[in-house]
VOSE-103084 format. One record per residue (C-alpha): x, y, z. Coordinates in steps of 0.25 Angstrom, whole numbers, plus 5000, padded with zeros to 4 digits. Layout:
BEGIN
XYZ;...
This chain:
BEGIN
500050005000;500550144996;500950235009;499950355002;498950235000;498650205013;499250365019;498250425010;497150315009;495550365008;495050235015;493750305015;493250205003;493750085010;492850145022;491550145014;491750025008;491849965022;490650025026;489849985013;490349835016;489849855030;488549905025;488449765018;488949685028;487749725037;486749705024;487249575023;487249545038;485749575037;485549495024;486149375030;485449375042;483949405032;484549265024;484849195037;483749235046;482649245033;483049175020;483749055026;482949025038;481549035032;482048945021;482748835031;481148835037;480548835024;480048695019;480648685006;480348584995;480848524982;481748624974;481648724986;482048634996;483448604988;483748724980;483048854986;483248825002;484748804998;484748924989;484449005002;485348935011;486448985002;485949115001;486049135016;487249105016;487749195004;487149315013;488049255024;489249255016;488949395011;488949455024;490049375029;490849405016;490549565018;490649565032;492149515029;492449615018;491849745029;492849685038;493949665029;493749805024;493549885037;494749815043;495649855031;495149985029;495450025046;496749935045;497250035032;496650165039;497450135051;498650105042;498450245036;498450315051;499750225054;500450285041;500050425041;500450415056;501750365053;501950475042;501450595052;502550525061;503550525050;503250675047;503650725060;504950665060;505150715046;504950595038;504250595023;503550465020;503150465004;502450354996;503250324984;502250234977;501950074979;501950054990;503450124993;503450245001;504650335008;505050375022;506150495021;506650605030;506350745029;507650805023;508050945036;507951065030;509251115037;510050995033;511251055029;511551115041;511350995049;512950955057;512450825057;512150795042;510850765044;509750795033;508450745041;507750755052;507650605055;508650465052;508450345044;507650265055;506650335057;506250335042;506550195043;505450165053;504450275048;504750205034;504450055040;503350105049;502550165036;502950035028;502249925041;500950015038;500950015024;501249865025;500049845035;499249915026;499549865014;499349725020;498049755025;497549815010;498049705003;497549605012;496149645016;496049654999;496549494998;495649465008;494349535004;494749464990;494949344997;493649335003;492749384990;493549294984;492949174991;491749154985;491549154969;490049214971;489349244983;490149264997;491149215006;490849175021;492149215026;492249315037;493349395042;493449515055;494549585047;495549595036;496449555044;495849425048;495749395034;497149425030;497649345042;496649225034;497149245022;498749245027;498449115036;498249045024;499249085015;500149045027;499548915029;499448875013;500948915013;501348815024;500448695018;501248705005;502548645014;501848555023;503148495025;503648615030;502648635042;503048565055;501948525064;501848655071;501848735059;500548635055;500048675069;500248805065;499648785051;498448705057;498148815069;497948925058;497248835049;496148795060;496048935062;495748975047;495148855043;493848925040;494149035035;493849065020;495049155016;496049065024;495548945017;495348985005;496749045003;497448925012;496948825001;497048904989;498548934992;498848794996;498048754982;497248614980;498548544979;499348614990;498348565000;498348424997;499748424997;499848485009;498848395018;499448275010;500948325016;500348355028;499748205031;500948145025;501848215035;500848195047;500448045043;500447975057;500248115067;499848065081;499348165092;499648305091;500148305077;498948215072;498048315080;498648435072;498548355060;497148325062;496948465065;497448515054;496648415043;495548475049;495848645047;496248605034;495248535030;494248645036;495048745029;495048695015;493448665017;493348825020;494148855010;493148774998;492248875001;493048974995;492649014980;493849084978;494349064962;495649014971;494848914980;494048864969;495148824961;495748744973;494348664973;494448634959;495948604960;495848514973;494848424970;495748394955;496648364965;495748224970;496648124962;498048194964;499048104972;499548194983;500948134988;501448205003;502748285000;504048204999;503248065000;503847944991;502447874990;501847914978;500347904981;500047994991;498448034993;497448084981;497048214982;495548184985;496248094998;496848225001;495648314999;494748225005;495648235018;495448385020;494048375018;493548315033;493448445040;492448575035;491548605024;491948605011;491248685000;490048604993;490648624980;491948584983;491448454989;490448424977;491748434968;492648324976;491548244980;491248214967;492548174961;492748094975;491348024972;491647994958;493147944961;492447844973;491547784963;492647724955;492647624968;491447594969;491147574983;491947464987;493347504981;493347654986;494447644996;495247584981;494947704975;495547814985;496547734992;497347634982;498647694987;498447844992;498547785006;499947855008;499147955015;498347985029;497648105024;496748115037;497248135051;496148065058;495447955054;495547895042;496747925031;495947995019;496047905009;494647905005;494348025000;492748015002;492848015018;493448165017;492348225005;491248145015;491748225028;491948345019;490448315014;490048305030;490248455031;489648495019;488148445019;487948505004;488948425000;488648305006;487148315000;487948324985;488848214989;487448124993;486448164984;486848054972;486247914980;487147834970;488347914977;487947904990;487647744990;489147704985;489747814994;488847725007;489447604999;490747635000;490747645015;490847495015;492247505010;492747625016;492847715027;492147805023;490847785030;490847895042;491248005032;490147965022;489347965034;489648105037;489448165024;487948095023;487548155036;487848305030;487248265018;485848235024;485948325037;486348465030;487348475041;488948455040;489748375048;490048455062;489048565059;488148625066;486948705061;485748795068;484548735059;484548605053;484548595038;483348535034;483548405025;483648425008;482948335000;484348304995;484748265009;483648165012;483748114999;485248075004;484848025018;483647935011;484747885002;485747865014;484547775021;484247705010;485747665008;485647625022;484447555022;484947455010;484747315016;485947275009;487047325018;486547485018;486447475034;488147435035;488247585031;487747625045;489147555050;490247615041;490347735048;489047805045;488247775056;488147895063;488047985052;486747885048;486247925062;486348075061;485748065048;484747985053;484548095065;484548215055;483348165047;482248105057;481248185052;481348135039;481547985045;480448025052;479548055041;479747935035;479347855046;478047935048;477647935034;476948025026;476048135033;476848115045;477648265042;476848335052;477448255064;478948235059;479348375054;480548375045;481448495039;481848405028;481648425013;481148295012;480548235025;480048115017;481248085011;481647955019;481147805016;480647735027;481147615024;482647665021;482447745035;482047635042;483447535037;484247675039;483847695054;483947545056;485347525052;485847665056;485347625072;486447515071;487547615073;487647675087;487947825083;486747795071;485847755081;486047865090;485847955077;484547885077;483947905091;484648045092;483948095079;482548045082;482548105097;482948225092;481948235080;480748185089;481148305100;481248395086;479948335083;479248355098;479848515099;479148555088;477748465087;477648505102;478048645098;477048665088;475848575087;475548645073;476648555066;475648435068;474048445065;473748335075;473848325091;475048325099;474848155100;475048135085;476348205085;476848135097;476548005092;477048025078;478448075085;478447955094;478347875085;479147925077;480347905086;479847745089;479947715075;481447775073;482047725087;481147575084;481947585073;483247585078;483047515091;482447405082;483647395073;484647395084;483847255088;483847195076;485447225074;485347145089;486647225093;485847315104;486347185114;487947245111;488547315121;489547395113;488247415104;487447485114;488847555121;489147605107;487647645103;487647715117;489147785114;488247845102;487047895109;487847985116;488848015104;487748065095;486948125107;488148205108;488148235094;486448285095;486848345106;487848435101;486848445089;485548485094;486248595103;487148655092;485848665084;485848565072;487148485069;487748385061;487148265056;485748305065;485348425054;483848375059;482948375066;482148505067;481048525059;480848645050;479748755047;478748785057;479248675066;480748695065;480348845069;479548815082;480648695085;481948805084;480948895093;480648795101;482348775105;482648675095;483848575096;484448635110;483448635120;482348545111;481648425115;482748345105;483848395112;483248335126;483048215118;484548215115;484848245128;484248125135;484748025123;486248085127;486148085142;485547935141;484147965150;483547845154;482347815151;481247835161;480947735171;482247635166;483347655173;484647675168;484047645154;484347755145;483547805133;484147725120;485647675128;485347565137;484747435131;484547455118;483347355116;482047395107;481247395121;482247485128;482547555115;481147585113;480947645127;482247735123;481447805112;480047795119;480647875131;481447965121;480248005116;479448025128;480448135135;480748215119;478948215120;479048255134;480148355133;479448415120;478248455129;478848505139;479548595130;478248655122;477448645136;476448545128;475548485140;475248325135;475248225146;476548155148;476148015150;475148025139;476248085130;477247975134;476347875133;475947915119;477547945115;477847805119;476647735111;477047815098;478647765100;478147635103;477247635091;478347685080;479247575088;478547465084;478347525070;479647555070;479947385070;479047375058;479647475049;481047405052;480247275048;479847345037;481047405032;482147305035;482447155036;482547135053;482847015061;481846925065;
């Protein structure tokens, strides 16, 4: 920057384009909150159908979101811009100070042109008659340090000008159309981003060179900047599509076998890499989006470690598929690689697989962890957990999805598969947590019936339920109750069973029926099961009992639809468990009770964050939803009591140290487990709403509707399925 530049500098245009920015930044702070409060929230209530249901309620979702973005993007940019403008202003007051100073010890300061400027001393007007030779009024050091005081300001200055216009580049840069979500307090912390990254890039380019606290170093700032755009975007984009596969290739070379601390940083810093490339997808920067492109062409590239004499090392989709466990990666991105994965797995069929992606690119661990990476589809399927779009795309061929179940037989593959399918048909990634549940797509239910009816095949579908994906099975079992409740109360029967889903009938009763059968042989599936049903028949209770509009019948009809609703599904189960004749196993039962109180943890944890992962349930929408979320919903609601007593293990009433579905798993006691269930959710539901019924009566008639779907529940399994004698 030139010294008359910033010396002479009208800053006065940079003033009003801070105030106009501002004036927008509030504009968009109140349209935001009108596409939030408004345009979002009415059509998350709305009951959509057909093409609306698909197309126009996502529309608006987006368009939400773009009203977010633009404020968060402008709120940046007024930041950025008031930050500079009062850093250059006081960089002004400094020079013009330092110059007065100068002045009155007779020094001249004079620009001479870009970016140059001089510092000399006033020549005495009486020189000549000076004994001492002298021909100013001051030496050499002090123009020396006036000279380098002037230069640090001008440095400052220059610096904060040319980085506050990288930046604001930077960040428009981001996004192609619309905005980007990135926000920053000040140029500064921007610049700060954006010089993290260069650093870090340059350091991965010599992996060898980094000792293991110069990788603590590098992992620290990496964990710190892991989410931010500018950081991420720059990191990879210096580092190129190459450079970083080359680098975590290196990296596990040189750490293959790390124990304790060194595995625990090494772990660590999987993790902030992976989160940091999966921020820096988003990015739509011509830059970023060449490094996309560029990476995925990279999928059959054998990367070797540095220096190594084996010449197969790992194919680059091993590698990528490595750094894809952690974060949410870009729907785009991932619709890209899945593809070319997909297409490349076919080629094994699905019980050659493991020949296709190993057959000698073993001389890598690729994971610190579990498992060693070699099979490039357990990564894309944790990279589709946290990206429920995605795993909808990855799901919605059945053809697909039926090989990729296949498969599991042969591989390892099974939790990672399980993971990705409950994002798929819950709408909620991996880990997340969300305020409201997103109602089911017909696309989703479409997948969930086509998981079941996989499942349900009588040839070997229920062995899916033991490689790995039982759990997942029972949280996606949990999250759609009301539509497997709907199937089991038949047409008309919509009044009773409220449900936010886009297709409430898209289930088959008979598919339902094999799936909860063979899922309720897994303890954490079973749990899944008895959670999901509790907390929808509490869901069910607050709002019926709330408002009797929502059903054109008496209070009786709708308690016995309910209670027999919950008979049916736990006869199911309790059922099932007697016909596999393992309930006599202790280790079955210590295992099956280890998993009630893991996944009451895991509802738990749900119900008072909101809505969480795997459970994107249970509420119903419209009216209902509204009276339900008035009424307290999940946190102080009649389901989570319900959770509450499965998790402390109460006992049942007048049986001593017999606790509701953990000790003795018989049908008689089992049936008693769900009868009392039921009994206490009615009895904490009108206690709640102050609805004055008769507490025997009420019980009495609870437990004849439980016991009635119970024994129905034995005829639909007879129905449905071949059962022992």
């Amino acid at each position: 920057m030139d010294l008359d530049a910033l010396r002479h500098g009208d800053f006065s245009k940079l003033g009003e384009a801070v105030t106009d920015w501002e004036q927008m930044t509030k504009k968009l702070a109140d349209l935001k909150r009108d596409a939030e409060d408004n345009l979002k929230a009415k059509a998350d209530k709305a009951k959509w159908a057909g093409v609306n249901a698909s197309v126009t309620r996502e529309f608006i979702a987006k368009t939400a979101a773009e009203f977010a973005d633009a404020h968060t993007q402008a709120d940046s940019v007024t930041k950025i811009l008031s930050d500079t403008r009062g850093e250059l202003v006081g960089y002004r007051t400094q020079l013009n100070d330092a110059i007065t100073r100068g002045a009155q010890q007779n020094l001249t300061v004079i620009d001479t042109g870009e970016g140059t400027f001089t510092v000399t001393g006033n020549t005495r007007p009486d020189w000549a008659s000076d004994p001492g030779g002298k021909t100013g009024t001051t030496d050499q050091k002090a123009v020396d340090a006036l000279r380098d005081e002037i230069q640090g300001i001008l440095s400052k200055a220059t610096e904060s000008d040319k980085s506050a216009a990288k930046v604001l580049q930077l960040l428009v840069d981001q996004a192609k159309y619309g905005f980007a979500d990135a926000s920053y307090a000040d140029r500064d912390s921007a610049a700060k981003a954006v010089a993290a990254a260069e650093k870090l890039a340059k350091m991965a380019k010599n992996p060898a060179d980094m000792s293991l606290d110069d990788i603590a170093d590098f992992n620290r700032t990496m964990e710190t900047y892991s989410g931010d755009s500018l950081f991420a975007e720059q990191f990879a984009t210096r580092l190129g599509p190459k450079g970083t596969l080359q680098f975590w290739t290196d990296m596990t070379s040189a750490h293959a076998g790390a124990r304790n601390s060194e595995l625990e940083t090494m772990k660590s810093l999987q993790k902030n890499l992976s989160l940091t490339l999966a921020t820096a997808s988003f990015s739509d920067s011509d830059a970023m989006r060449d490094w996309k492109h560029d990476l995925i062409a990279e999928r059959n590239t054998n990367f070797r470690a540095t220096g190594s004499m084996n010449p197969v090392g790992a194919l680059g989709s091993q590698v990528i598929s490595s750094l894809m466990r952690e974060g949410q990666y870009d729907t785009e991105f991932l619709d890209g690689y899945r593809k070319t994965l997909f297409k490349a797995d076919k080629v094994g069929g699905e019980t050659n697989t493991d020949a296709v992606w190993v057959k000698g690119y073993d001389a890598l661990d690729l994971v610190f962890g579990d498992g060693n990476g070699r099979d490039p589809l357990e990564g894309l399927f944790e990279g589709l957990s946290h990206n429920p779009e995605a795993a909808v795309h990855a799901f919605d061929s059945e053809d697909d999805l039926d090989r990729l179940l296949a498969t599991t037989e042969y591989t390892d593959r099974g939790p990672s598969l399980g993971h990705a399918l409950e994002a798929a048909v819950t709408g909620v990634g991996l880990g997340d947590s969300m305020t409201a549940a997103p109602p089911h797509s017909a696309a989703q239910v479409q997948i969930m019936a086509n998981v079941m009816a996989a499942v349900a095949q009588p040839d070997g579908g229920a062995d899916l339920v033991g490689r790995g994906m039982g759990e997942s099975f029972g949280h996606m079992a949990a999250s759609y109750m009301p539509e497997i409740s709907r199937s089991f109360g038949g047409p008309n029967s919509e009044a009773i069973f409220l449900s936010p889903s886009d297709a409430p009938a898209g289930l088959d009763r008979p598919d339902v029926t094999r799936f909860l059968s063979a899922v309720s042989l897994d303890p954490s599936g079973r749990a899944g099961i008895i959670y999901g049903e509790s907390i929808y028949t509490g869901s069910l209770l607050d709002a019926h009992l709330s408002d009797p509009s929502l059903f054109d019948g008496s209070r009786d009809q709708v308690l016995q639809g309910i209670g027999r609703n919950a008979g049916i599904i736990e006869g199911i189960v309790a059922h099932s468990i007697a016909d596999a004749d393992i309930e006599k196993s202790v280790e079955t039962e210590t295992a099956y009770n280890d998993s009630l109180e893991d996944q009451g943890n895991f509802f738990n944890t749900v119900l008072s964050a909101g809505i969480g992962y795997g459970t994107a349930v249970l509420a119903p929408s419209g009216p209902a939803g509204a009276v339900y979320a008035g009424g307290g919903g999940f946190i102080t609601g009649v389901a989570s009591m319900a959770v509450g007593r499965l998790l402390e293990g109460r006992e049942l009433e007048g049986a001593l140290d017999d606790a509701v579905y953990r000790n003795g798993q018989d049908l008689s006691r089992a049936q008693d487990s769900v009868n009392q269930q039921t009994q206490w959710s009615v009895q904490d539901a009108l206690k709640r709403h102050h609805v004055n019924l008769p507490t025997d009566g009420t019980n009495t008639l609870i437990g004849n509707a439980v016991n009635e779907g119970w024994e129905s529940s034995d005829d639909i399994l007879r129905s449905h399925k071949k059962r022992p004698n």
